[in-house]
N, C-alpha and C positions, 0 to 999 in steps of 0.2 A: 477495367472496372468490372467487366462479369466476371474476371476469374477471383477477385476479389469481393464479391458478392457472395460466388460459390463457394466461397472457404467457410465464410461466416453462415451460410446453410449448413455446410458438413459440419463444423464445429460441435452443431447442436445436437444432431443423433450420436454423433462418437462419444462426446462427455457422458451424456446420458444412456449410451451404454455402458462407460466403463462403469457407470457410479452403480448402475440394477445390477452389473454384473459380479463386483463386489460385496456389493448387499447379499446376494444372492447365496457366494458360493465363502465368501473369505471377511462376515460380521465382525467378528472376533479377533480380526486382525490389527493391530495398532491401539490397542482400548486405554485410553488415559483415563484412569483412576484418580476420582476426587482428592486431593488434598489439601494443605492450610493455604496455598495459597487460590488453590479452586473456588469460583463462584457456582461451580457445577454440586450435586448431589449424587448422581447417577453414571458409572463409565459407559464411556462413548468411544467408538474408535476416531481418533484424528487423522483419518485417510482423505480428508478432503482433497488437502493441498496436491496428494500424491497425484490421486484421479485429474483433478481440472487440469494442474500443472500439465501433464501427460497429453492429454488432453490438445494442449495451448501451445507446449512444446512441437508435438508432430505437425500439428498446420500451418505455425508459423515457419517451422522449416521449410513446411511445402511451398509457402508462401516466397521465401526466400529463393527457391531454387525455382522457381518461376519466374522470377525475377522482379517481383510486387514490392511495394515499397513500405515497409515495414510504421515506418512509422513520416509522417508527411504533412505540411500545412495548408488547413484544409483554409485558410484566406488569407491572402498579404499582411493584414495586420499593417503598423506602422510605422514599423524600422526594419530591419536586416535577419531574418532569424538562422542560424546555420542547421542549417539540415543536413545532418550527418550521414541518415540511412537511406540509401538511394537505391531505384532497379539496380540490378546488376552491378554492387558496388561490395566489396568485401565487409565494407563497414555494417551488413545487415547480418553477416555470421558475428564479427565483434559481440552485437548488442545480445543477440541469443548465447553468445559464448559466457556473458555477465549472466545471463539471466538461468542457464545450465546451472553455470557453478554455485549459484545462490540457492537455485531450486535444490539441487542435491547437497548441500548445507543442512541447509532445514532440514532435510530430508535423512538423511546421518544422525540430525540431532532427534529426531524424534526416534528412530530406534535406539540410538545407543546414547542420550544423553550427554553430545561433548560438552568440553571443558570453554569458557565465555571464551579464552583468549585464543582456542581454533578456531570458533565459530566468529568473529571478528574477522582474524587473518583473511578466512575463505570469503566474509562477504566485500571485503578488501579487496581480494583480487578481481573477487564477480566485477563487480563496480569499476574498479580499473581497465579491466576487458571495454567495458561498456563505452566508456567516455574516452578513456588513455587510447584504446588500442586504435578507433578509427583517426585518421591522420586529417582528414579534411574538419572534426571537429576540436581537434587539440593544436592544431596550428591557427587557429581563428578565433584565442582566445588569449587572457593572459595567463600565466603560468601559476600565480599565486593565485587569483582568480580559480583557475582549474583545480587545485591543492583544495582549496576550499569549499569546492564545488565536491568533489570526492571526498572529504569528510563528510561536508553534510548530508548525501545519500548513503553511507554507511551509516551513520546518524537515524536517519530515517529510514531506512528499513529496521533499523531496531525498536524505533518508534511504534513502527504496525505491529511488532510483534509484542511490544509491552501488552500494547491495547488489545488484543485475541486472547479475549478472557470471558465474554457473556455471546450469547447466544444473539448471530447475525450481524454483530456491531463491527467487525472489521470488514466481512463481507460487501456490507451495506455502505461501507467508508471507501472502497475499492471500486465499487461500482456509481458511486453519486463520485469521485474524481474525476474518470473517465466520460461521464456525463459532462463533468463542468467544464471538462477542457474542450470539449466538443463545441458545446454551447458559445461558448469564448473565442470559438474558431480553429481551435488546434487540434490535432489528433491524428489517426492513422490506424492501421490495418491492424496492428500489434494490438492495441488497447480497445481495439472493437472486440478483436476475440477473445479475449483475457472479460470482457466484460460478461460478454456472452455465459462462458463456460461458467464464472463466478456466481453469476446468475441462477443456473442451473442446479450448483451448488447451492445455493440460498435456500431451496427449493428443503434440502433435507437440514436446514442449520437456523434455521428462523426459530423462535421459542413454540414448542421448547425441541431442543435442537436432538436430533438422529445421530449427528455428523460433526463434526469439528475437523477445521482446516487443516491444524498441525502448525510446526512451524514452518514445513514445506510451503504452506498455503501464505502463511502470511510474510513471509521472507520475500514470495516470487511477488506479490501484490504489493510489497512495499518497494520492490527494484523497480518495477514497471511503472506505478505509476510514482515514481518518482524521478523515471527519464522522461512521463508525460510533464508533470513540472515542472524540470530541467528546460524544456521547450517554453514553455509558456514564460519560464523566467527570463530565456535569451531575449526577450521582448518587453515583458512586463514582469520586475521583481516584485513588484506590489501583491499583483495577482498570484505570484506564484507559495508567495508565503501566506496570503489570505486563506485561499481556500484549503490546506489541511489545518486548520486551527484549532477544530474538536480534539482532535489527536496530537498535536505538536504541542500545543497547552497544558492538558492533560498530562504528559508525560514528561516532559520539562518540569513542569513547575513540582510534580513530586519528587523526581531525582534530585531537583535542587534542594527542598526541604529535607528529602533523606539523608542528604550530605551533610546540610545544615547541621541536624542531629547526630553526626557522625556515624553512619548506618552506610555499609557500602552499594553502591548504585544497582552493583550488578548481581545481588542477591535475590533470588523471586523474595515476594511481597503482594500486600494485599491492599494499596494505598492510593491508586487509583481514582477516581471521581468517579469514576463508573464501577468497581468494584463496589466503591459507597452505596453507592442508588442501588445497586441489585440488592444487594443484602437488604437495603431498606424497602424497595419497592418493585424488583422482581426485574426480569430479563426484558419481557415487553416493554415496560413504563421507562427502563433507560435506552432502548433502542426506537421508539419512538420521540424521548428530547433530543438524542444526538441527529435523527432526522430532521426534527424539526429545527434543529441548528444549523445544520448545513443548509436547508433549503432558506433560510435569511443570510447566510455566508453567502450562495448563490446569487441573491437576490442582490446583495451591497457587493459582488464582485462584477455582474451585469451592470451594475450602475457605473462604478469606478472604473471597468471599458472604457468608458464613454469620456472620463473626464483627464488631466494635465496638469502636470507644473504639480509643487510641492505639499501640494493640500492633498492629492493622492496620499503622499508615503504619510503624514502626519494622520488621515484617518486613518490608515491601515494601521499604525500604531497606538492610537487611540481605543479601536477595534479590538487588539491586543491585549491593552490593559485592561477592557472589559471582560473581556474571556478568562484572564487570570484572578477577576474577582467573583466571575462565576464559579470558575472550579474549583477555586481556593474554599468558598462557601460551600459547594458540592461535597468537599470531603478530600479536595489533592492534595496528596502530600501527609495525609494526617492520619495520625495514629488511631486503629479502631477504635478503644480508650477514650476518645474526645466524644464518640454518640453514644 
């Protein structure tokens, strides 16, 4: 426990070195330029993701090779949960091997702009690394189960990177996750310091924002914590698809309208529910609703903890349809043309 302590002390001076020491010497480096689909006015460099990544990367290795348990359930909970990433278990390079190859994804795509269907492949593999390669959690599952399991965290890391559009909002979605899974009992060494370094980042990306992630930034906070809901699901699917709702809402229900229209999915765009609200009411005013959403998601997933039997999944769906006639009204999905 103390040398796990002391990671997440050092976390905090080294990110915040690298982030002054960039600021400092290399401003100008990575600077995304407002365009049509920009909620931004102003270029900013998107070095976030590189720095905290970086960051989050070297500790957790050390972490690793110390032989600390990456990622581990912090209370029994109510059934069986398979915990894949153990001391001294190969399966804790696996997870960093997903979470490399994702990082430097993103991280490709933001110098050189690739092409959807590398940037897929790569987060394909990332993800496969993560879940496929350790042996104690693919044998302890079923097979088409796991097929679907690895879709929908490919799925979801694209998710977070739809929504890394306004100033703190994926940030702030990355660190209130890792919060909720803690809170709910689950979590682990991995997504304490991922939360930390995010954190830190926050620090220059709040409105109005110095800093932007990249997709470096929101690619690695979409793998992670979507192996944290991966966990949380082995035990509770309820809770696992409750709490990213702001963001799995949000970004479904426009892809599906954009299809609707016959508009292809994977074209940036400006259709968002939260691209809405900023243009209408600025980067604070939407990063404050989607806080205060989450923290009532929080609140009716705390509760649902607590409860059993079929009325669980029927609220969570109910939940659901409420959130899709929020952001449906919010502006998801909908052409700028309609405000």
């Amino acid at each position: 426990m103390l040398n796990s302590d002391l990671l997440q002390l050092c976390i905090i001076p080294l990110t915040a070195l690298l982030f002054g020491l960039f600021l400092r010497f290399f401003p100008n480096t990575l600077l995304d330029h407002p365009n049509q689909r920009s909620s931004h006015r102003v270029s900013r460099s998107r070095a976030g993701g590189l720095l905290f990544g970086t960051a989050w990367l070297l500790v957790s290795i050390l972490g690793a090779a110390l032989g600390l348990p990456l990622i581990e359930t912090l209370s029994e909970g109510s059934g069986p949960i398979p915990i894949w990433i153990r001391p001294n278990n190969a399966s804790s390079w696996w997870f960093l091997l997903g979470a490399g190859i994702i990082w430097l994804n993103g991280l490709l795509d933001d110098f050189h702009q690739l092409p959807a269907r590398y940037r897929i492949v790569m987060q394909a593999l990332g993800v496969a690394a993560g879940i496929l390669g350790p042996e104690e959690f693919r044998s302890s599952i079923n097979p088409f189960l796991l097929i679907l399991i690895w879709i929908g965290l490919v799925y979801y890391i694209n998710v977070f990177n739809f929504m890394d559009g306004t100033d703190g909002l994926a940030a702030s979605e990355g660190i209130f996750l890792v919060v909720a899974v803690f809170l709910l009992g689950f979590g682990g060494l991995a997504f304490q310091l991922l939360a930390i370094a995010v954190t830190i980042f926050l620090f220059w990306n709040l409105p109005r924002a110095r800093m932007f992630m990249g997709d470096a930034g929101s690619n690695l906070l979409g793998y992670v914590t979507g192996i944290a809901l991966l966990q949380v699901f082995m035990s509770s699917p309820n809770l696992a698809f409750l709490l990213p709702v702001a963001f799995t809402v949000d970004t479904t229900l426009t892809l599906l309208l954009r299809m609707a229209r016959g508009q292809p999915f994977y074209v940036a765009h400006k259709e968002h529910a939260y691209q809405h609200l900023a243009g209408r009411f600025g980067h604070s005013i939407v990063l404050v609703l989607y806080s205060f959403f989450n923290l009532m998601i929080l609140v009716m997933g705390i509760w649902i903890n607590t409860l059993t039997g079929v009325f669980v999944t029927g609220l969570v769906v109910v939940l659901h349809i409420l959130a899709l006639i929020v952001f449906y009204i919010a502006g998801a999905g909908r052409p700028r043309s309609d405000f």
